[in-house]
C-alpha positions as CSV (number, residue, x, y, z in Angstrom):
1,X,53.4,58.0,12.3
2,X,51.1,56.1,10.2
3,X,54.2,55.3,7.4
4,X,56.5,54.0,9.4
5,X,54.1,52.9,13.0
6,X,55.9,55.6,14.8
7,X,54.2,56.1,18.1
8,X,53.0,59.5,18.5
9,X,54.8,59.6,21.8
10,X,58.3,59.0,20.5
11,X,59.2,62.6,19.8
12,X,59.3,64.1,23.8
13,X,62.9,63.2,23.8
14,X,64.1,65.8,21.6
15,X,62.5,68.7,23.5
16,X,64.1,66.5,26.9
17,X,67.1,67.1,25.4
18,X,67.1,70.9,24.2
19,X,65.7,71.9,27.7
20,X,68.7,70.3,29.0
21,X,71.4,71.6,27.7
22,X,70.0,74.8,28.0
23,X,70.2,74.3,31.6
24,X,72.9,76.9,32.5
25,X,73.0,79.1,29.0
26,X,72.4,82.4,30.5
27,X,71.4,83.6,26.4
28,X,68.5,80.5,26.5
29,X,64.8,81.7,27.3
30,X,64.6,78.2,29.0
31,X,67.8,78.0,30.9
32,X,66.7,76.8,34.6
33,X,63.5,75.1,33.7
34,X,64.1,70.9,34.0
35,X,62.0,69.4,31.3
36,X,61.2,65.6,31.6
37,X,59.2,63.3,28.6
38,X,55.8,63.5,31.5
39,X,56.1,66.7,31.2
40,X,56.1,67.2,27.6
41,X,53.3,64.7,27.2
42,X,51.3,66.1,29.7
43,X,51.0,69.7,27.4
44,X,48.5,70.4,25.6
45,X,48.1,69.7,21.9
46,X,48.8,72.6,19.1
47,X,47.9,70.2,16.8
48,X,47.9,66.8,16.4
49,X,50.4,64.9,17.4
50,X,52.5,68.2,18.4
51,X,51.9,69.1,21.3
52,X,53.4,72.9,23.2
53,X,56.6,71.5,24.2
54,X,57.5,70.4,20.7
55,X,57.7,73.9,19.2
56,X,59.8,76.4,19.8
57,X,59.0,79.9,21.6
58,X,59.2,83.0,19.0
59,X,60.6,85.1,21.2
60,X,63.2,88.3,20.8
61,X,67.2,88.3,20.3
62,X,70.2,89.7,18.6
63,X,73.2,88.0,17.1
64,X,76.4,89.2,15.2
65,X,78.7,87.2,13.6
66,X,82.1,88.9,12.3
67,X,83.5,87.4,9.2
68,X,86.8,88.3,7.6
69,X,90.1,86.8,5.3
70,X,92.3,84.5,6.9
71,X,95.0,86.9,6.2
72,X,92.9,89.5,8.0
73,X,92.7,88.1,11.0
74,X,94.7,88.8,13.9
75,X,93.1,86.6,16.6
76,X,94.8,83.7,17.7
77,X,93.1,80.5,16.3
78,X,90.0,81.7,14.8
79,X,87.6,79.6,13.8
80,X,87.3,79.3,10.3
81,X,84.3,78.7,7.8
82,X,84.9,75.7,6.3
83,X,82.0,75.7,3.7
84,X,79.0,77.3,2.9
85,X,75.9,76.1,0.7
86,X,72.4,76.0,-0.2
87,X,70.2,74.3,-1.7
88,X,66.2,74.9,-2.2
89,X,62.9,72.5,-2.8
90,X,59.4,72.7,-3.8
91,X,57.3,75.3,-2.4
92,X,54.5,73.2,-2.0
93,X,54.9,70.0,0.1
94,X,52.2,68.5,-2.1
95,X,54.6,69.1,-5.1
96,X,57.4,67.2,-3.5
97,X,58.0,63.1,-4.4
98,X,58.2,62.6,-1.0
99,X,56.4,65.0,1.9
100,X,58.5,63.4,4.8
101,X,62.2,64.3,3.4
102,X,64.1,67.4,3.5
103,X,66.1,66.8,-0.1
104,X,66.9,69.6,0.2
105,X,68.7,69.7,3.6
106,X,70.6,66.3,2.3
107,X,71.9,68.2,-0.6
108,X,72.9,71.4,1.0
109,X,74.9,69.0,3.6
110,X,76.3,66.8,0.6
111,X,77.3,70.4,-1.0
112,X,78.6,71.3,2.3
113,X,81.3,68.2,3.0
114,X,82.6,68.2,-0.5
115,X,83.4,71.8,-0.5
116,X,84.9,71.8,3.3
117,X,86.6,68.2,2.1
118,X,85.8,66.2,4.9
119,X,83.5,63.3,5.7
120,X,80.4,62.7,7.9
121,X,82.0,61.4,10.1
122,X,84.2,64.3,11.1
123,X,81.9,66.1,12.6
124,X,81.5,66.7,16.2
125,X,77.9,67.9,16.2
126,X,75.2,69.5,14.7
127,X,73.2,72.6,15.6
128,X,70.1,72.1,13.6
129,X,66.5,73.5,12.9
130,X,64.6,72.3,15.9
131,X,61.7,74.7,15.1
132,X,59.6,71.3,16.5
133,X,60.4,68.0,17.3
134,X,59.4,66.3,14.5
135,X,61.7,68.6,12.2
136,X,64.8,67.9,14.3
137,X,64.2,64.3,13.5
138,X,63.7,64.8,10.1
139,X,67.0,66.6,9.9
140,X,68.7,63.5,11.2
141,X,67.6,61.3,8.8
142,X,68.3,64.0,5.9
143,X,71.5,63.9,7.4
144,X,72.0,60.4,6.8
145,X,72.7,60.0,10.5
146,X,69.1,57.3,10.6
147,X,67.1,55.7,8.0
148,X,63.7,57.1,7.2
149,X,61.5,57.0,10.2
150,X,63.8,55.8,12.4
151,X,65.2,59.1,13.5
152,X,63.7,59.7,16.7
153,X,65.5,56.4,18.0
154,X,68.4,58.8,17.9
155,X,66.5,60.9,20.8
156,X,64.9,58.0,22.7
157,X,69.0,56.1,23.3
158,X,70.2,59.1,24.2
159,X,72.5,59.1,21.0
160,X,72.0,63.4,20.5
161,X,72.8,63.7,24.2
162,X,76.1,66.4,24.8
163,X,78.2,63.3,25.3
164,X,76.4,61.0,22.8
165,X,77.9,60.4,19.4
166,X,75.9,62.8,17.7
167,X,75.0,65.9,19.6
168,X,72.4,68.5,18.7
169,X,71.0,71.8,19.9
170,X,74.0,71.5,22.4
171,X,73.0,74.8,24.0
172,X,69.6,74.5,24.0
173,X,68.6,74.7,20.1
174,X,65.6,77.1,18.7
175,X,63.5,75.1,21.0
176,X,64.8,76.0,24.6
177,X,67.5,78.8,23.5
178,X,64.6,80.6,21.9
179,X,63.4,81.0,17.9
180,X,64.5,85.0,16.9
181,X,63.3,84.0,13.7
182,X,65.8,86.0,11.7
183,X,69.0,86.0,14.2
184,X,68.3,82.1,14.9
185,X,71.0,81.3,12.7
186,X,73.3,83.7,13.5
187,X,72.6,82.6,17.1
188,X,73.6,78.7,15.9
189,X,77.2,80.3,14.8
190,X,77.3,81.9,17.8
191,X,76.9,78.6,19.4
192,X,79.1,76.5,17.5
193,X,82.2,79.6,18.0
194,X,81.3,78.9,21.4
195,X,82.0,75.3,21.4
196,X,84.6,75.8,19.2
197,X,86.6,78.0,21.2
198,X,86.1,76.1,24.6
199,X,83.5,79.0,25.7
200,X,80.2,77.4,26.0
201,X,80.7,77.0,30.0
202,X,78.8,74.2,31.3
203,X,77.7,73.3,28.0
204,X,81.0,72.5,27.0
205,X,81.2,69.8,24.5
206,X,84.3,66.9,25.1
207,X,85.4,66.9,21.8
208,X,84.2,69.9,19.6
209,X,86.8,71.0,16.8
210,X,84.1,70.4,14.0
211,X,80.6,71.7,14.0
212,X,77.1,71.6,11.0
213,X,74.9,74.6,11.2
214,X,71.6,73.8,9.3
215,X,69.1,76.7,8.9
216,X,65.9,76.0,7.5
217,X,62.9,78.4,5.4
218,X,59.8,77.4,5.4
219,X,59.1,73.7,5.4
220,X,62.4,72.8,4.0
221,X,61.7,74.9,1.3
222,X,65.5,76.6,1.7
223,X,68.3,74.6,3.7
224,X,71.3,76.5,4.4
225,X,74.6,73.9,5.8
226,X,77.7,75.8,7.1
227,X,80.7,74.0,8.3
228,X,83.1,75.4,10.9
229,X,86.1,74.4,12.4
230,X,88.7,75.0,15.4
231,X,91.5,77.5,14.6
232,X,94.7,75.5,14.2
């Protein structure tokens, strides 16, 4: 905010956008609740400039993923794990160059699309840590998707809408599906088999055959990037 002028304002849109594409998910916490940017400015403060409808509810859930060899697999077309990597960064925030970047989400995703050996652009959208607002738009920029302190444009032109170019939380992310703390990333795989297998019901994205997970400990302390894709 005081870096880059940022108004303190600018971040409603992300948790616009979470509540509503959970709208319909019958596994979100928030899934008939219409959210609009009054309404998100109109909650109290947590603390300065966060206010209650930029963090995510803690809340209880299960998950399961079932992972096996390709020439174990019987299903037709199952989607397949395209990479998997990790990368960690200073404990302390006050030990890092710079407080407002993730490094170590860029390098986990940099890990991630050399191993899976495909490009940014390839990717049909991204079901990131939306703990709180302000991390979801850090993730964008750590993603390379906008420049520093210019990620929360993305939200505000509708550009992380379900039928903008770069979609997030496309089923309602941590902060309308709901935070399980440790199943939330199994509940982001979930999500993206979903898409990927044309089973998220109304949530359905247009084009989905390539999808980021991004899991995040701490403070961006540990960044975990998976990359799935359709089953041929």
């Amino acid at each position: 905010i005081e870096r880059y002028r940022v108004p303190p304002d600018s971040f409603a849109n992300f948790a616009v956008n979470a509540h509503a594409n959970a709208r319909g998910n019958p596994y979100a916490l928030f899934n008939d609740d219409e959210v609009s940017a009054v309404d998100v400015l109109a909650s109290r403060f947590v603390f300065w400039p966060l206010r209650l409808y930029d963090c995510s509810p803690i809340c209880d859930g299960a998950a399961a993923v079932e992972l096996a060899a390709s020439h174990r697999v019987q299903a037709k077309n199952p989607v397949r794990l395209l990479a998997s990597s990790a990368a960690t960064d200073r404990f302390r925030i006050a030990d890092r160059p710079d407080p407002l970047r993730l490094d170590a989400a860029t390098l986990a995703f940099r890990q991630a699309l050399s191993q899976a050996g495909i490009t940014q652009g390839q990717i049909d959208f991204y079901e990131v840590h939306d703990a709180f607002s302000i991390m979801a738009c850090m993730l964008l920029e750590a993603l390379g998707l906008a420049e520093p302190g210019t990620g929360w444009r993305l939200a505000a032109s509708g550009a992380i809408r379900r039928d903008g170019p770069y979609p997030i939380s496309t089923l309602g992310g941590l902060k309308a599906r709901g935070h399980p703390i440790g199943a939330t990333a199994l509940y982001q795989a979930c999500e993206i088999v979903q898409q990927l297998t044309g089973c998220a019901g109304v949530g359905q994205l247009a084009r989905a055959r390539i999808g980021l997970l991004q899991s995040v400990g701490g403070a961006g302390t540990t960044v975990l990037s998976h990359i799935f894709g359709a089953g041929e």
